[in-house]
C-alpha positions in Angstrom: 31.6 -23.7 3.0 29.5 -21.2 4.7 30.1 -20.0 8.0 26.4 -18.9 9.2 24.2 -20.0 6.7 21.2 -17.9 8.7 23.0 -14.8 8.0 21.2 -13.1 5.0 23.4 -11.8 2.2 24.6 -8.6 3.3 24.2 -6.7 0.2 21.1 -8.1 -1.2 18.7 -5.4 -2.8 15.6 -7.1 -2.3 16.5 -8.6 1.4 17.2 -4.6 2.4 14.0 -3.2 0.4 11.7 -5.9 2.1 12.9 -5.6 5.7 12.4 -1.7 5.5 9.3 -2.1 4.0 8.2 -4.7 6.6 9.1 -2.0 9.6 7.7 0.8 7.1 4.4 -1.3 7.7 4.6 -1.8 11.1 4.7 1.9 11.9 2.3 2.7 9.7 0.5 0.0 11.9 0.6 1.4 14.8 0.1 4.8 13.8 -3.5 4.0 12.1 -4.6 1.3 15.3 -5.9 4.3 17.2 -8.3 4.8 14.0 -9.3 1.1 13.8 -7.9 1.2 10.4 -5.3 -1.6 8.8 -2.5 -0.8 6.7 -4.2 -2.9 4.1 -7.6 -0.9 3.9 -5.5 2.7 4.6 -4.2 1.5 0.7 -7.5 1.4 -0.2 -9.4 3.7 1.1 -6.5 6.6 0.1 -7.5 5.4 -3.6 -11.5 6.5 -2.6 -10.6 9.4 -0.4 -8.7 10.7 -4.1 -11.7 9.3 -6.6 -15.7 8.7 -5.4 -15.6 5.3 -6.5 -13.7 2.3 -8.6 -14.8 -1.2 -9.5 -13.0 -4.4 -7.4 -11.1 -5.1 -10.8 -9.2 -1.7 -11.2 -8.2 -1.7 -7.9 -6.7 -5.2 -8.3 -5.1 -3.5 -11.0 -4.1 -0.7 -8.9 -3.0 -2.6 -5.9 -1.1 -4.6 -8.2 -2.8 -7.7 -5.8 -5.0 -10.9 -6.9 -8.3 -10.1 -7.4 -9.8 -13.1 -5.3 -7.4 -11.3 -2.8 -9.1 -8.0 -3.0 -12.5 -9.5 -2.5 -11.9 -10.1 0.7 -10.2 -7.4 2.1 -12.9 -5.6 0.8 -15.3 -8.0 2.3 -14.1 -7.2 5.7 -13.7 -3.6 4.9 -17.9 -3.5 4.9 -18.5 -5.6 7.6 -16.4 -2.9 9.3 -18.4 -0.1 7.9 -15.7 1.4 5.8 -17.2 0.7 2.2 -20.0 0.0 0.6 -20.4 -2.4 -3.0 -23.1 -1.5 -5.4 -23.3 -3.6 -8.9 -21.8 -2.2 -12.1 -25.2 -0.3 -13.9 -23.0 -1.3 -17.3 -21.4 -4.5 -16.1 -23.3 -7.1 -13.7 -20.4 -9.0 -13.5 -18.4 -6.1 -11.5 -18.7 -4.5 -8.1 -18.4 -0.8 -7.8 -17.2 0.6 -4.2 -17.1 4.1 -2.7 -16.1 5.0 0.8 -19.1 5.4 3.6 -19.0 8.5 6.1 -17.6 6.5 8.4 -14.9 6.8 6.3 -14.7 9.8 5.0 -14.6 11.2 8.4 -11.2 9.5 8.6 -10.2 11.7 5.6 -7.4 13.0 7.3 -5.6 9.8 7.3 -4.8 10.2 3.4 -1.2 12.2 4.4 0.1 9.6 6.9 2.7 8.8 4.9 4.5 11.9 5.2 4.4 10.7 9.4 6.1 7.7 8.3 8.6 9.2 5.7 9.7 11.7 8.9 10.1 8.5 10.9 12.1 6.7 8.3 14.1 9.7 6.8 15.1 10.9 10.4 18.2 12.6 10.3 18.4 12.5 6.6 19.5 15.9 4.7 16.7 17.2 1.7 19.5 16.3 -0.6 19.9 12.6 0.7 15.8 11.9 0.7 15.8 13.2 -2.7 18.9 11.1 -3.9 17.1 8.1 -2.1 14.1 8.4 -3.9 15.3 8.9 -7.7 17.7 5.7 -6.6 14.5 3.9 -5.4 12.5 4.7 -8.6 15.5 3.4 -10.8 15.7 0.1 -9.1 11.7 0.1 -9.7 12.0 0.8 -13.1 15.3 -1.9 -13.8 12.7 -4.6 -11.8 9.8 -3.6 -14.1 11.7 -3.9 -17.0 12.8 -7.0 -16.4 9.5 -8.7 -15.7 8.3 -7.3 -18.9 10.8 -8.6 -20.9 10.7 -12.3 -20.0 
């Protein structure tokens, strides 16, 4: 029988990962709010601050999100200003987007992350973050592998 059945498993992988990601979010949150900027178009707007423009499909692909998903963050992101959609000139069928200058004057967002690694890493030696991060990228690549193979 199980004595608290609320309690999460203590040593679950994916249970850890998520929560930090969830509070990795959050600050990131709160440090973009005073740019009117979501964590969701930070994401993409770093991919157009790093190339001119991409079509709604390859960031899908990128974002490793649903296209129909993508639309509409998209979607907002112009009614905010922050992109603009033009048609494919070799494909009718897809949407090309590049960042406005309202956006590009925000260009110095890109390197947040490295305010958010400093809050998460905090008191962590060079040797821990970099033994964190190969750990990180094996569990990736043990997940990936597995999803490919069934």
């Amino acid at each position: 029988m199980i004595e608290n059945p609320l309690q999460p498993a203590q040593h679950s992988v994916g249970r850890l990962i998520s929560n930090v990601a969830a509070r990795a979010q959050q600050v990131l949150g709160k440090k973009l709010e005073p740019h009117g900027v979501t964590p969701q178009q930070w994401v993409v707007l770093v991919v157009l601050w790093w190339q001119d423009e991409i079509s709604v499909s390859d960031l899908a692909i990128h974002l490793r999100t649903e296209k129909p998903a993508v639309s509409r963050l998209v979607d907002r992101m112009e009614k905010a200003g922050l992109v603009t959609k033009t048609p494919s000139e070799t494909d009718r069928r897809s949407i090309i987007l590049s960042a406005t200058e309202k956006a590009k004057e925000k260009k110095q967002l890109r390197m947040i992350y490295e305010e958010i690694n400093a809050v998460l890493l905090a008191g962590f030696s060079d040797e821990e973050i970099e033994q964190l991060f190969s750990l990180l990228r094996r569990v990736q690549r043990n997940a990936d592998q597995h999803v490919q193979q069934n």
